[in-house]
C-alpha positions as CSV (number, residue, x, y, z in Angstrom):
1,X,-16.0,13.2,25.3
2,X,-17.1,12.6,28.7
3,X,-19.6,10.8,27.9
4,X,-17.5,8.4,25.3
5,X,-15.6,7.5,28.5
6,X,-18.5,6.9,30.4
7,X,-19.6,4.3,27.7
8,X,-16.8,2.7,27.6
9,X,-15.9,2.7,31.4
10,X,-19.4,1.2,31.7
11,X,-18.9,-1.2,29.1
12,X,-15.8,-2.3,30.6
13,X,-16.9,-3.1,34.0
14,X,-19.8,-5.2,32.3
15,X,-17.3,-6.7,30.7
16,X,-14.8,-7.6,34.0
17,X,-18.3,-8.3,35.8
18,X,-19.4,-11.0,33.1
19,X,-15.6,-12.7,33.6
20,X,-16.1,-12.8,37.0
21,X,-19.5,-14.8,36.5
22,X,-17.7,-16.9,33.9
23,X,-14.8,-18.1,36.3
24,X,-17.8,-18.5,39.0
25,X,-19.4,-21.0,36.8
26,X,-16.1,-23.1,35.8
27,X,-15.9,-23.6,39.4
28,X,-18.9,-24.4,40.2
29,X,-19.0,-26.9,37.6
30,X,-15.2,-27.7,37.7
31,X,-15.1,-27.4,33.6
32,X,-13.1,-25.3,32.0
33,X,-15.0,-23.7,29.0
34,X,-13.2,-23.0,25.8
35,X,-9.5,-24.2,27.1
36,X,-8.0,-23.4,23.7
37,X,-9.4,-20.4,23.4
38,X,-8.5,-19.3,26.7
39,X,-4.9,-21.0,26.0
40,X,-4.2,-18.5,23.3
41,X,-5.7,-15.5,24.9
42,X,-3.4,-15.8,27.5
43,X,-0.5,-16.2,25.3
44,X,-1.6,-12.9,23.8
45,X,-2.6,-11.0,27.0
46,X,1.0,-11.8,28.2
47,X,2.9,-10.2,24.9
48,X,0.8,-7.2,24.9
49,X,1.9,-7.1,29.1
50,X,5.2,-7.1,27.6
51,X,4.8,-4.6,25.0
52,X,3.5,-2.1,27.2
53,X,6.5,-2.3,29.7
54,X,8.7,-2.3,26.8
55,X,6.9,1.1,25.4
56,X,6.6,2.2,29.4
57,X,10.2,2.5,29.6
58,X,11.2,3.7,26.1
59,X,8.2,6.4,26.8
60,X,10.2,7.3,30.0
61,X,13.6,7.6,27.8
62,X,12.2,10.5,25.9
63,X,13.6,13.7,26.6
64,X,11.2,16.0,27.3
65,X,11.7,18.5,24.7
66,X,10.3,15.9,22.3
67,X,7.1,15.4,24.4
68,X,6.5,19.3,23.5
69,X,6.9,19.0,20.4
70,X,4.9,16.3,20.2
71,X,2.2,18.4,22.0
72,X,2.8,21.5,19.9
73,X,2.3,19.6,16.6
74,X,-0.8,18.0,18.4
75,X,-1.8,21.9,18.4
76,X,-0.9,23.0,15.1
77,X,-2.8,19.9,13.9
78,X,-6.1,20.8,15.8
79,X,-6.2,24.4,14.5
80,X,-5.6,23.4,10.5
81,X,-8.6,21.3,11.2
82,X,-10.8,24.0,12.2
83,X,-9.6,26.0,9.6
84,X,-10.1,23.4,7.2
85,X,-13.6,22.9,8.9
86,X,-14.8,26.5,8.5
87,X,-12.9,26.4,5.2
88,X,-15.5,23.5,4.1
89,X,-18.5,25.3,6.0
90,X,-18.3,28.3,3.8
91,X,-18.0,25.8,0.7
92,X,-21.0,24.3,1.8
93,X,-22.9,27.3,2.2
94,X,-21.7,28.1,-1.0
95,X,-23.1,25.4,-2.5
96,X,-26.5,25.8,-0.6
97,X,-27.0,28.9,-2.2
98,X,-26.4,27.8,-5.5
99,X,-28.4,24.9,-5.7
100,X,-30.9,26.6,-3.7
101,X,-33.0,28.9,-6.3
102,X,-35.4,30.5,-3.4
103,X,-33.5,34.1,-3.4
104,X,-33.9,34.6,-7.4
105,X,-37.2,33.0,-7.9
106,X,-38.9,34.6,-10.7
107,X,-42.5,33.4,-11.8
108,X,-42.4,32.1,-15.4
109,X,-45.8,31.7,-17.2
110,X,-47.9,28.7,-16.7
111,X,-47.6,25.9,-19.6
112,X,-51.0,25.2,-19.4
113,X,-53.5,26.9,-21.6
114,X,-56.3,26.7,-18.9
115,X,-54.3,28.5,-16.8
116,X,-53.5,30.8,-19.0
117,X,-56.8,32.1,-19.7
118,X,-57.5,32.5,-16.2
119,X,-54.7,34.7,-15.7
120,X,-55.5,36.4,-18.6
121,X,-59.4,37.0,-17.9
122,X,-58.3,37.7,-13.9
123,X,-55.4,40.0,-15.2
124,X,-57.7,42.2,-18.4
125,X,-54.6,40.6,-20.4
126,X,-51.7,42.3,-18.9
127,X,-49.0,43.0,-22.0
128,X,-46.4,43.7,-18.6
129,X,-46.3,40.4,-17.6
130,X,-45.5,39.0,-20.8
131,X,-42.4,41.5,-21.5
132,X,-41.4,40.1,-18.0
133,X,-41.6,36.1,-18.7
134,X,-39.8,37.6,-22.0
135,X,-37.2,39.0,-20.6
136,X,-36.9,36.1,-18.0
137,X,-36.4,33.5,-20.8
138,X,-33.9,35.3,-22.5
139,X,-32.0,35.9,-18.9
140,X,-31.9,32.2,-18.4
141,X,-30.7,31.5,-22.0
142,X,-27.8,34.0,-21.6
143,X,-27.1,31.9,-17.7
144,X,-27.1,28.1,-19.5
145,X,-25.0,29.5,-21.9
146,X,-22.4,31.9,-20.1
């Protein structure tokens, strides 16, 4: 937040710096640059003048029982977002964990025949591991279909 303000602070004295340079030019050169823009920026710069000391003293009309409720609904509102955030961080986790397959990996049997072979020349032909890729094939037929 603090540093938002900074930003803008700084990109507001740039700003007042760089109309300062502008009028320093015009009179320099004695030309006026842009008159009719500058004609209906002031027009608007002056309502907006007026809107804010219309909304200054209407602001000072309020009682102050509605300025706290205006802060205690401020305050409700700010904690029904955190709930809402942690609310949609548990979601998310959620769904991390159910896309993520990493904690119910299960090694299936290779596809290739190659490979096969090599396991089972490595293995001395292991009948365990093929109860186990059986039994993991019917598990994930039962979970696609349930």
């Amino acid at each position: 937040m603090i540093l938002f303000a900074a930003i803008v602070f700084g990109l507001a004295l740039i700003a007042i710096a760089a109309l300062f340079e502008l009028k320093r030019r015009e009179v320099k050169s004695g030309r006026v640059y842009l008159p009719a823009l500058r004609e209906r920026m002031d027009v608007r710069a002056l309502h907006l003048k007026d809107l804010m000391t219309a909304a200054q003293a209407d602001l000072a009309k309020l009682p102050p029982e509605a300025l706290n409720l205006t802060r205690t609904g401020i305050h409700v509102s700010a904690l029904e977002a955190a709930r809402l955030a942690r609310f949609l961080e548990g979601q998310a986790h959620r769904l991390a964990d159910f896309v993520s397959h990493k904690h119910r990996f299960v090694r299936r049997a290779p596809r290739s025949e190659f490979l096969k072979k090599v396991i089972e020349r490595t293995s001395g032909g292991d009948e365990r591991e093929d109860a186990t890729s059986a039994e993991h094939e019917v598990s994930q037929k039962l979970d696609t279909t349930g």
